[in-house]
C-alpha positions in Angstrom: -4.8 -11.7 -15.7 -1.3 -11.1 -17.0 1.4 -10.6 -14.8 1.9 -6.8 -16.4 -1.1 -5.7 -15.5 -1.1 -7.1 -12.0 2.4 -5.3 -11.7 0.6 -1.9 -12.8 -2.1 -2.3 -10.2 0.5 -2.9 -7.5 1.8 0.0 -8.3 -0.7 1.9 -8.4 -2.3 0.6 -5.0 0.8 1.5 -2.8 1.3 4.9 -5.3 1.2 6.9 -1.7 3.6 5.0 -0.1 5.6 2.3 -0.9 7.4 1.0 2.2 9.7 -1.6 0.0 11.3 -1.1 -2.7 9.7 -1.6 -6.2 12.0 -4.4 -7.2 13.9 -7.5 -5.3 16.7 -8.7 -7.5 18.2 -12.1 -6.6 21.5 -13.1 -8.3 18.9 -14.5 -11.5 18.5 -10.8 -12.8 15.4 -12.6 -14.3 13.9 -13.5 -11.0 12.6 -10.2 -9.6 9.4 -9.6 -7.3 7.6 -5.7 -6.2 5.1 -5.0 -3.7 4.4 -2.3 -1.2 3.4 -2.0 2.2 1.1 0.2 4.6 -0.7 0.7 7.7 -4.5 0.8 7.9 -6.6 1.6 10.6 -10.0 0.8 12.0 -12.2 3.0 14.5 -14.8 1.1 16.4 -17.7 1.8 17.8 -16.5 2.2 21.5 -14.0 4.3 20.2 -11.0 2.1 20.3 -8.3 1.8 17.2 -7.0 -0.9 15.6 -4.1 -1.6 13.2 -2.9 -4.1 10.2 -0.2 -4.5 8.3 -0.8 -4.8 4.5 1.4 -5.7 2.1 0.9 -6.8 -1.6 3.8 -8.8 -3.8 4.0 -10.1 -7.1 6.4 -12.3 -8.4 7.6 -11.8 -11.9 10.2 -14.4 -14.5 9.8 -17.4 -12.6 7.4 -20.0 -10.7 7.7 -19.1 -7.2 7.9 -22.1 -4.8 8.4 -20.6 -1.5 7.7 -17.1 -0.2 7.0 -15.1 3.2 6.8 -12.1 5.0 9.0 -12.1 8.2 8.2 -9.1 11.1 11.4 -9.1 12.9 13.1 -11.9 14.1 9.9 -13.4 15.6 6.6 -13.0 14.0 5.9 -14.5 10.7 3.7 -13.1 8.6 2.0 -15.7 5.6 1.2 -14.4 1.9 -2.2 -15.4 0.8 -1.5 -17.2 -3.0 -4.1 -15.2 -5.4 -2.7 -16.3 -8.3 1.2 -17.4 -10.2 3.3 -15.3 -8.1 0.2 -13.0 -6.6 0.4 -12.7 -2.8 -1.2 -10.5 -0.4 -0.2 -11.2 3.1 -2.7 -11.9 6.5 -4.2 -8.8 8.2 -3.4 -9.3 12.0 -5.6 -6.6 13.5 -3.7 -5.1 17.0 -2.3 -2.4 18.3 -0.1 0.5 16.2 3.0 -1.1 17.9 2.1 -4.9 16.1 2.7 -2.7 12.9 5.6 -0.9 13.2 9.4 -3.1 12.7 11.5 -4.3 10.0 10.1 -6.5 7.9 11.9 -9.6 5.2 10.5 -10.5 2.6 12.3 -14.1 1.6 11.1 -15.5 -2.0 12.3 -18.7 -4.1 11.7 -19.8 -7.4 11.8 -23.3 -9.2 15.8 -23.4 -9.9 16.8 -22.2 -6.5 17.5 -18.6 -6.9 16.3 -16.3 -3.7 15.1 -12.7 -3.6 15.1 -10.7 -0.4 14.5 -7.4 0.3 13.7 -5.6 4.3 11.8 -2.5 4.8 10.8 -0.9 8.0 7.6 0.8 8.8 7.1 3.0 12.0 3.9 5.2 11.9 4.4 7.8 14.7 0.8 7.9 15.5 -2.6 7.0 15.1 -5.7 9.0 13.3 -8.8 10.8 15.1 -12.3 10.3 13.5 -13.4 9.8 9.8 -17.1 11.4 10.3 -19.2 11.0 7.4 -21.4 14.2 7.1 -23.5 13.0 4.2 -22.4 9.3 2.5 -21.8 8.0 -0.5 -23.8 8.9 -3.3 -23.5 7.5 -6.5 -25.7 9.2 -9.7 -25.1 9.7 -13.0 -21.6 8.7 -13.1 -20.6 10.4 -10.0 -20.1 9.7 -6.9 -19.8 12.3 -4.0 -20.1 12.5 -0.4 -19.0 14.9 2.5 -17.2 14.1 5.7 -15.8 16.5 8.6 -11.7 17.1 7.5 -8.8 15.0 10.1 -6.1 16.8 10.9 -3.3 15.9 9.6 -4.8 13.8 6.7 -5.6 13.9 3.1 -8.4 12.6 1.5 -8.8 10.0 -0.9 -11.2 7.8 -2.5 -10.3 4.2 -2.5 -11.6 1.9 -5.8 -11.2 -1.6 -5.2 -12.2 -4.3 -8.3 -14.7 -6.5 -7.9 -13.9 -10.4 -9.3 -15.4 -13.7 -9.5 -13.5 -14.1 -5.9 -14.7 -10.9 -4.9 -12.5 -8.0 -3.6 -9.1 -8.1 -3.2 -6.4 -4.8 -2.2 -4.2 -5.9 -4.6 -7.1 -5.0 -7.4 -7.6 -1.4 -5.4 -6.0 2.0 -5.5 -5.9 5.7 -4.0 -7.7 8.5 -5.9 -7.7 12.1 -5.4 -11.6 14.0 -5.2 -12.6 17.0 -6.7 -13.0 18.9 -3.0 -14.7 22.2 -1.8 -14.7 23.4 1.9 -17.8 24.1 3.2 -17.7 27.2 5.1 -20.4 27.1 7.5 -19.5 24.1 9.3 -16.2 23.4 7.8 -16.3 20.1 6.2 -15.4 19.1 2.9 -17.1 17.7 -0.2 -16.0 15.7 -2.7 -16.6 14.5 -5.9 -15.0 11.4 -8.3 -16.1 11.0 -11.4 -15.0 7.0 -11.9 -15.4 6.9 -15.7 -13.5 10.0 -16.2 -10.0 9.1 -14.2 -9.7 5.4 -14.3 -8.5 3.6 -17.7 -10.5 0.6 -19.4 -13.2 1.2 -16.8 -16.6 -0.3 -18.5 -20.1 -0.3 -17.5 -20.7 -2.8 -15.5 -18.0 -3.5 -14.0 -18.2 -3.5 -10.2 -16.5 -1.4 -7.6 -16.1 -1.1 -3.6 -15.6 2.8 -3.0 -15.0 4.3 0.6 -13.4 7.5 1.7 -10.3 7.1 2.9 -8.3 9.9 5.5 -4.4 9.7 4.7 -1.6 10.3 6.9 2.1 10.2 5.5 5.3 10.0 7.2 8.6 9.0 6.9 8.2 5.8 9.0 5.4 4.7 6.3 1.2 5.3 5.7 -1.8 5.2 7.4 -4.9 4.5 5.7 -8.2 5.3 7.8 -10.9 4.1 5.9 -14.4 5.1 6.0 -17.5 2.7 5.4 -17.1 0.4 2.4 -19.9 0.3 -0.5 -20.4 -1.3 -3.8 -21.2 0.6 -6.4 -21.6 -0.9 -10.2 -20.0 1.5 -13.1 -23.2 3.2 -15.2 -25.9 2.3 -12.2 -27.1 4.7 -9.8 -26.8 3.6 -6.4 -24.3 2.5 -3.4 -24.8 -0.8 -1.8 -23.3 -1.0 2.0 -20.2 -3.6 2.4 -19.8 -5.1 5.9 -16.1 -5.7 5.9 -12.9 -5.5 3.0 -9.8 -6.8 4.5 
């Protein structure tokens, strides 16, 4: 895949929140990398939270020979090679406070030349609940589902794009549902019409879908995720994924 279009859907995965900023420049003005950063949350069953840092980098105008992602002045946080100058970095699940400090990112290419850039993320607080009133649907070209609103949050559906290597965040983005507030009991249904709001999309291609609860602050995002499903684009039907990290 060309480097352009991996630079598009970085973008467009950390459109919510982009705890670093979009380009590293290194004294080569040729030699740049972007990438984001964000928080995301799992709930399990005993009701206990857990948190991860993820954060996506690509590498443009040169061959990258060394690159990492530093968490203070202790932790060191590896970036998973996906491709020429594709990283996505290990997903430590822990507590909020793991998360939140300054990170470096430190990155070399072939002749020498270094880009660094820090960025800090510190989320205030963790999320309640995602309930899932009714799942995820998938028919006709739409998929729906309803879920109980958390405070503090908006909702979003996440589209990740499936591979030969499977699914990879750096391939998935945020988008916004068609929502309506149900009065009786207060929840909220929504519906995304794949086909209709994302580019180049053809049938067959297949997707992971989940809906996600969004909270924003100045110290960064928090993603809370619901259940993850595969869906394929033009077939009716969802098909339950056990885990996407």
């Amino acid at each position: 895949m060309k480097m352009l279009k991996f630079i598009k859907m970085i973008l467009l995965t950390g459109a919510l929140g982009v705890a670093m900023s979009s380009c590293v420049d290194s004294d080569d003005p040729d030699f740049q990398v972007v990438g984001n950063a964000y928080v995301i949350q799992k709930n399990n069953e005993y009701g206990g939270k857990e948190f991860a840092t993820y954060a996506a980098v690509v590498a443009s105008y040169g061959t990258v020979q060394e690159i990492s992602l530093r968490r203070n002045t202790y932790d060191l946080v590896f970036l998973y090679k996906l491709g020429e100058g594709i990283y996505e970095s290990q997903m430590i699940w822990g507590p909020l406070s793991n998360c939140n400090g300054t990170y470096l990112i430190s990155a070399q290419d072939e002749k020498g030349n270094v880009a660094q850039k820090s960025f800090e993320l510190k989320i205030d607080k963790g999320l309640g609940d995602l309930t899932i009133v009714e799942p995820l649907e998938y028919k006709g070209g739409k998929l729906t589902a309803t879920w109980k609103k958390v405070d503090g949050t908006t909702a979003y559906v996440l589209v990740g794009f499936g591979g030969k290597e499977g699914f990879y965040r750096i391939n998935s983005g945020y988008y916004s549902w068609t929502t309506t507030t149900n009065v009786d009991d207060n929840s909220i249904s929504g519906t995304f019409l794949p086909f209709e709001t994302i580019s180049n999309l053809t049938q067959e291609t297949e997707l992971l879908v989940a809906v996600v609860a969004a909270y924003s602050s100045t110290g960064g995002n928090l993603f809370l995720e619901g259940n993850y499903y595969k869906i394929v684009a033009g077939q009716d039907g969802v098909t339950p994924v056990s885990n996407f990290d």
